[in-house]
C-alpha positions in Angstrom: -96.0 -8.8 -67.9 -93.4 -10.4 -65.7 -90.6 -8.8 -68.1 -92.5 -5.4 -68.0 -92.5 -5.9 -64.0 -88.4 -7.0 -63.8 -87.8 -3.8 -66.2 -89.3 -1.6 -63.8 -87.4 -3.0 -61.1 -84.2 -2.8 -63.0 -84.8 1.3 -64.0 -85.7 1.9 -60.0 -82.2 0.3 -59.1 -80.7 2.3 -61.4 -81.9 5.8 -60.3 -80.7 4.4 -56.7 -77.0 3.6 -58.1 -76.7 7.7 -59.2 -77.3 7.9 -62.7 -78.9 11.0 -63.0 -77.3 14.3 -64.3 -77.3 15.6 -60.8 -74.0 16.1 -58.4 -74.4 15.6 -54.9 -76.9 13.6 -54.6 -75.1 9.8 -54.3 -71.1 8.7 -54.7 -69.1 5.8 -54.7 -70.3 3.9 -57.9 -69.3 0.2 -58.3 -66.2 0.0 -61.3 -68.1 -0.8 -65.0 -67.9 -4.1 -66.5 -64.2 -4.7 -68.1 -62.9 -7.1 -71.0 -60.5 -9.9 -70.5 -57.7 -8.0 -71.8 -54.5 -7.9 -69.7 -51.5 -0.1 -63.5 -49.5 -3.6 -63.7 -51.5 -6.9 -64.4 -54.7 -5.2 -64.7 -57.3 -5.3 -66.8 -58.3 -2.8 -69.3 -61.4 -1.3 -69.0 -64.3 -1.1 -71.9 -64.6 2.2 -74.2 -67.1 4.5 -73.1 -66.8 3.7 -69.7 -64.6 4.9 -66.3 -63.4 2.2 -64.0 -64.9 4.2 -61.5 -67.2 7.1 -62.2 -65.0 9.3 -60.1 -61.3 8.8 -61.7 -60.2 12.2 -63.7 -56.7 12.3 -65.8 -54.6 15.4 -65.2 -52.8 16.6 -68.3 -51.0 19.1 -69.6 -50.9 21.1 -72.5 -48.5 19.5 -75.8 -49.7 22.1 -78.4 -52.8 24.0 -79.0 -54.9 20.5 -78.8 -52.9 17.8 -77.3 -52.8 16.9 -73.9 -50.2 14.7 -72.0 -51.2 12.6 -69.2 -49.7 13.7 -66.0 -51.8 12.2 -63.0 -54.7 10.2 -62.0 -57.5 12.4 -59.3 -60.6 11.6 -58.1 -63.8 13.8 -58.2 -64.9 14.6 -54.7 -67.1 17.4 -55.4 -68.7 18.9 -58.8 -65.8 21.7 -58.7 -62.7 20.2 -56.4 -60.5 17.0 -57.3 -58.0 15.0 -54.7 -54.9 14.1 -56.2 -51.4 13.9 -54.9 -49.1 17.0 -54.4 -46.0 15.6 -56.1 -47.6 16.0 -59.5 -47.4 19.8 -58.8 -44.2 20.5 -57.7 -41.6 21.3 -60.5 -43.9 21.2 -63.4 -42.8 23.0 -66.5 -45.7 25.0 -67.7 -48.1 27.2 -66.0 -51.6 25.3 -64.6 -53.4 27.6 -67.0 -52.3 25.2 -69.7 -53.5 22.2 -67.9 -56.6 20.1 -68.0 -58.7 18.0 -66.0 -60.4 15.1 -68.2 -63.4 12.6 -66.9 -65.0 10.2 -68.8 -62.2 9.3 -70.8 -60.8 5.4 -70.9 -57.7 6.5 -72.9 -56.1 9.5 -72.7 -55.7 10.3 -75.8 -59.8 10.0 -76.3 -62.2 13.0 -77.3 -65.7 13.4 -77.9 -69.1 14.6 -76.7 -68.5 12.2 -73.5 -65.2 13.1 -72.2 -65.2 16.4 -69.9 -62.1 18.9 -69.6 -62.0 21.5 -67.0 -59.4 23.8 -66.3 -57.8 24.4 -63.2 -58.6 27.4 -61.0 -56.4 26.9 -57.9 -54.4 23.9 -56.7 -53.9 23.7 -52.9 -51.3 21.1 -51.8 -50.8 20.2 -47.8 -48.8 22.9 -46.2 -46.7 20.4 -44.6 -45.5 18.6 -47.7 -42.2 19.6 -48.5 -41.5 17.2 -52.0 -40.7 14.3 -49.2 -42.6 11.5 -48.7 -45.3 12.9 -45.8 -48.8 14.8 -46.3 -48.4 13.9 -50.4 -52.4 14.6 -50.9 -53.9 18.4 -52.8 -56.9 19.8 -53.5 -57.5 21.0 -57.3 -60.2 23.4 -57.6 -61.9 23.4 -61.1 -63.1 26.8 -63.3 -66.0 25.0 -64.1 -68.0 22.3 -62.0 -68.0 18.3 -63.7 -71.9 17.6 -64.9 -72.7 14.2 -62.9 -73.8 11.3 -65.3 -73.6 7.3 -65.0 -69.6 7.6 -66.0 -68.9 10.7 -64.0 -70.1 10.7 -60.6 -68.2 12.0 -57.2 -66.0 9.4 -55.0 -67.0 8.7 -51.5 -64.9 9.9 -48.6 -64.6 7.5 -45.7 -64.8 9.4 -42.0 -62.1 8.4 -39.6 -64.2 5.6 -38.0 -65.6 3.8 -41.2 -64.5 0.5 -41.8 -63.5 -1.3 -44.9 -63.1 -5.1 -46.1 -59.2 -5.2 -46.7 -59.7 -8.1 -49.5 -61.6 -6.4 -51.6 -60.1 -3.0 -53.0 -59.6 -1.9 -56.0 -57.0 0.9 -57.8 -57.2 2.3 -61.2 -55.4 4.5 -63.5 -53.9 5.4 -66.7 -49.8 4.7 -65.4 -47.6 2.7 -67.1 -48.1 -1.1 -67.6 -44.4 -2.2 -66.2 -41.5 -0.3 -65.5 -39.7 2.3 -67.2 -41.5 1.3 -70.4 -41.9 4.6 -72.9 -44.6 6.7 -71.9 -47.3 6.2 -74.8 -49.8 9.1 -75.6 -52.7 6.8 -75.9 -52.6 4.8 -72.8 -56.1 2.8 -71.7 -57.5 2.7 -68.6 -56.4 0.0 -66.1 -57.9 -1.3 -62.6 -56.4 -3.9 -60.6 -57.5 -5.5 -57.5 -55.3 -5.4 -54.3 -55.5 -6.2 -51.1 -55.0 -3.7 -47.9 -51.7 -4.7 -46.4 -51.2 -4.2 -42.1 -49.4 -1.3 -41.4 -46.9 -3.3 -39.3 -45.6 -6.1 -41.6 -45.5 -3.0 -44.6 -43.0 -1.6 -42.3 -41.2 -4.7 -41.3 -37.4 -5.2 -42.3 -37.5 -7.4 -45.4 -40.6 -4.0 -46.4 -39.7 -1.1 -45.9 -38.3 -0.9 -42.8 -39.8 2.0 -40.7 -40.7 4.7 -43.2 -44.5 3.8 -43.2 -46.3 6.7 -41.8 -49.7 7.4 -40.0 -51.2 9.2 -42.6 -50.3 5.8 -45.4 -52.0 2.6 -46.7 -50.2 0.0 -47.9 -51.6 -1.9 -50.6 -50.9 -5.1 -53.1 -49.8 -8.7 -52.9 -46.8 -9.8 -51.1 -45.5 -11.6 -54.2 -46.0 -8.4 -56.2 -47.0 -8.6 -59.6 -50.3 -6.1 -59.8 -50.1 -3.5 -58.7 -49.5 0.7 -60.0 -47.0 2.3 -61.2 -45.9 5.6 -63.2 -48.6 7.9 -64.4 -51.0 6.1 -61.5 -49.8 8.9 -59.2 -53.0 10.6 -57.9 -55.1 7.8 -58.9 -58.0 6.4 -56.1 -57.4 3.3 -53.9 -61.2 2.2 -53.7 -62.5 -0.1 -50.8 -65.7 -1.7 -50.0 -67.4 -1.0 -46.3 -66.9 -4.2 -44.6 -71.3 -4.1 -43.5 -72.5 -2.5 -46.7 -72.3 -2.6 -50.1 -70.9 0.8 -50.8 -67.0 1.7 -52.3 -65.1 4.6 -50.3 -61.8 6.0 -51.6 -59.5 4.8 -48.9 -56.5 6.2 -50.3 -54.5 7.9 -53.3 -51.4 6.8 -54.9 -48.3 8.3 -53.7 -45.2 6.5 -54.2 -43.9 3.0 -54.2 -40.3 1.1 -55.4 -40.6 -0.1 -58.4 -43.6 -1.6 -60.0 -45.2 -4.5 -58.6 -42.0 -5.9 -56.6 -42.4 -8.6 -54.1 -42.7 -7.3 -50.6 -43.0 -3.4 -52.6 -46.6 -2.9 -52.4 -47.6 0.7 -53.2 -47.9 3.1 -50.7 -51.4 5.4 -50.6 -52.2 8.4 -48.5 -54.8 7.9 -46.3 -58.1 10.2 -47.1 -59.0 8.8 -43.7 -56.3 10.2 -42.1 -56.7 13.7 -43.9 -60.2 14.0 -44.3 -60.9 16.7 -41.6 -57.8 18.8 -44.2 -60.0 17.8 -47.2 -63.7 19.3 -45.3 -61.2 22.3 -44.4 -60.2 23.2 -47.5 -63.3 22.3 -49.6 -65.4 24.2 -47.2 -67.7 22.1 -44.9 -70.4 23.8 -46.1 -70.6 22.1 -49.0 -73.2 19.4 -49.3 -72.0 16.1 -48.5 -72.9 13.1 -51.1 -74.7 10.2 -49.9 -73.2 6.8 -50.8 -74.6 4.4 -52.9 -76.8 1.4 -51.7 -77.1 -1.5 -53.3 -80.6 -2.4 -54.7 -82.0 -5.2 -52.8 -83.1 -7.0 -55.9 -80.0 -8.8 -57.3 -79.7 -6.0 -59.8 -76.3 -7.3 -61.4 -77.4 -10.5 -62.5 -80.4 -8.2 -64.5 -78.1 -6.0 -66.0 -76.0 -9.2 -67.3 -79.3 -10.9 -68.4 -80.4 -8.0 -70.5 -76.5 -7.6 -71.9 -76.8 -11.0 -72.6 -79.9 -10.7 -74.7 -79.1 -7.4 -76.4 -76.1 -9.0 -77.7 -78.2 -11.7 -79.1 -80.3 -9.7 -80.8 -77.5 -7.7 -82.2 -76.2 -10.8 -83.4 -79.5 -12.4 -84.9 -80.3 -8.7 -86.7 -76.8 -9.1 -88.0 -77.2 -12.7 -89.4 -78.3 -13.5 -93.1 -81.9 -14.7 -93.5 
């Protein structure tokens, strides 16, 4: 009876964290479980599951069925996806032969799980001129994303919400050090970072001054994790600093380097842009709800029942 009673708690948290087939209706979904396995110094994240629900790959067509990885985007509606305008400019094929993937851990992965949308419209900041400023675009999909536990929509922080600067998080499908050959199976990484203040990121021994309003700088002082190529687009994820609930702070624009000491990577700020993004989207679009946490410790169920459906696995498994 007790187990019966803690199962019914469990499904009730989980119908609170978004896991229906419904857009709309929540965002900002805790990153799934990841191995141990070894963006730069991340950790690669489990088959079958997005680091967050939100992340898309942007690819382009290779040949009638092959897709490259270009860029990383976020879903923030069912039909629209934030990326970063420099994967846009001087592309080499028309965006009729590109696609947007979600669900997807690798890029080279298909199946029943993994989404692809094709792209409608792309609408990059009309101040953006291939520089370093207003680096943020709006993709608009043919076809609206269907919402499930590994494809939800990202939250959008307002300009006055505020976020705990040690605990962030950016993912992506990018290149595991520098100039290494792109591969066309590449997993999906996350990597934990920490917000960096606006003034030392543009301090002297930084980089010196060219730190803008609308950036976030984010990483480790010593370097070492943090993203790099193919990351471009990608989310920079943040947790409130009152409540349990994960905003997308920030997209990957540019950095120098991978990982350098004092080189952190620099993000747009959604914050900064998000009355462009309500614009553009249409404000009459319903606005997602962010996730609550569960008051009942929720986490340490799921690992219990992980736990025990791995033992079971493994005394099916064992000879009698």
């Amino acid at each position: 009876m007790i187990l019966l009673r803690l199962l019914i708690l469990l499904a009730l948290c989980g119908a609170a964290d978004g896991t229906s087939n419904t857009c709309g209706q929540v965002c900002g979904l805790r990153p799934a479980p990841y191995s141990t396995t070894r963006i730069v110094g991340g950790v690669t994240v489990r088959p079958g599951r997005g680091a967050w629900a939100g992340i898309v790959s942007i690819q382009s067509l290779r040949t009638e069925t092959l897709f490259r990885h270009n860029c990383g985007g976020t879903i923030i509606r069912p039909q629209w996806v934030l990326s970063a305008a420099h994967c846009f400019i001087n592309r080499t094929n028309p965006l009729s032969e590109w696609g947007v993937l979600a669900g997807l851990t690798s890029t080279a992965e298909s199946g029943p799980h993994v989404q692809i949308r094709r792209i409608k419209q792309v609408k990059i900041h009309e101040l953006y001129d291939g520089a370093l400023r207003h680096d943020i675009a709006l993709v608009e999909l043919t076809k609206p994303f269907e919402c499930n536990p590994s494809v939800q929509l990202a939250c959008l922080p307002g300009p006055t919400v505020k976020v705990a600067p040690l605990n962030c998080y950016a993912a992506g499908w990018g290149d595991t050090e520098a100039k290494t050959v792109a591969s066309p199976a590449r997993p999906l990484k996350e990597t934990k970072l920490h917000l960096i203040d606006t003034q030392l990121c543009n301090s002297t021994d930084w980089y010196g001054g060219i730190i803008a309003a609308d950036n976030v700088c984010a990483g480790h002082a010593k370097g070492g994790t943090n993203t790099c190529q193919g990351d471009s687009g990608g989310p920079l994820i943040c947790k409130d600093s009152t409540a349990d609930i994960f905003w997308e702070v920030g997209l990957t624009s540019w950095a120098v380097g991978c990982a350098r000491p004092k080189k952190p990577t620099v993000f747009v700020s959604t914050q900064y842009y998000h009355s462009w993004i309500m614009k553009h989207i249409g404000q009459s679009s319903a606005i997602p709800a962010p996730v609550q946490s569960c008051p009942f410790p929720r986490k340490k169920l799921l690992q219990f029942f992980n736990l025990l459906q791995e033992l079971l696995k493994f005394l099916k498994a064992k000879p009698a």
